[in-house]
N, C-alpha and C positions, 0 to 999 in steps of 0.2 A: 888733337895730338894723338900719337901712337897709345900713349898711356887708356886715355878715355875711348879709343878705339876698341880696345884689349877689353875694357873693362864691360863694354857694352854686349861687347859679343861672348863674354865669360857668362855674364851675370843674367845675359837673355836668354841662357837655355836654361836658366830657371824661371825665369820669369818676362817672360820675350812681349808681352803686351807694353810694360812701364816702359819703356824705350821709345814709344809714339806718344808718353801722358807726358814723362817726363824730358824735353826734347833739347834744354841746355844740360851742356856736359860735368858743370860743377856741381847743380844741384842734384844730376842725378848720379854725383860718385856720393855725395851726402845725401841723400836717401839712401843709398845700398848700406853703405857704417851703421846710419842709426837704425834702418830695420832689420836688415841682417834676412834672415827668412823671409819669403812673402806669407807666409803664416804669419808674423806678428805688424802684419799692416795693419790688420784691424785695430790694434790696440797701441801703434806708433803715434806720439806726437809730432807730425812733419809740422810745424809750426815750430820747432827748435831749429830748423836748418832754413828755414826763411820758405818751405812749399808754402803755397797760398791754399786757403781753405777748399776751394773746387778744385783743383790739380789733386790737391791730399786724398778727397773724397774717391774723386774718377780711377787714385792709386791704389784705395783701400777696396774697391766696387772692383776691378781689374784682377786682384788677388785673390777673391773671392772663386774664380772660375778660370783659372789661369792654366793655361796647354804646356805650360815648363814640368821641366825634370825634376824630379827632387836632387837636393845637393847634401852632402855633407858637409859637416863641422870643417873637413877638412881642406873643402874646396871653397868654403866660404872665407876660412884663414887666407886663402891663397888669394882669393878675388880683395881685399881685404890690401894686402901687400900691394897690387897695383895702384 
């Protein structure tokens, strides 16, 4: 869909690797809500939104060394809304 189009291409210039980890479109709009920054992957339980324990792993290993932008509060509100 348009929505999860939007959302992949908002939320990959912050973090443009989880897009090849995370490759269906539901779980990865729920990864984006519950971790919010890729700064707090480390410390995300993806096992609330059903990621499976090596996806989780591969997403928190991925954020660690990640070539995105930083975002603001305010762009993450807005990524957040889609």
């Amino acid at each position: 869909t348009i929505s999860a189009m939007r959302l992949r291409e908002w939320y990959g210039w912050h973090f443009p690797e989880m897009g090849k980890i995370v490759t269906e479109n539901l779980a990865y709009a729920k990864v984006v809500k519950l971790m919010g920054l890729k700064v707090k992957a480390k410390d995300t339980k993806f096992g609330k939104v059903g990621v499976p324990e090596d996806i989780a792993a591969e997403v928190q290993k991925a954020a660690e060394t990640s070539m995105g932008t930083d975002i603001s509060d305010e762009d993450l509100a807005n990524v957040h809304i889609v």
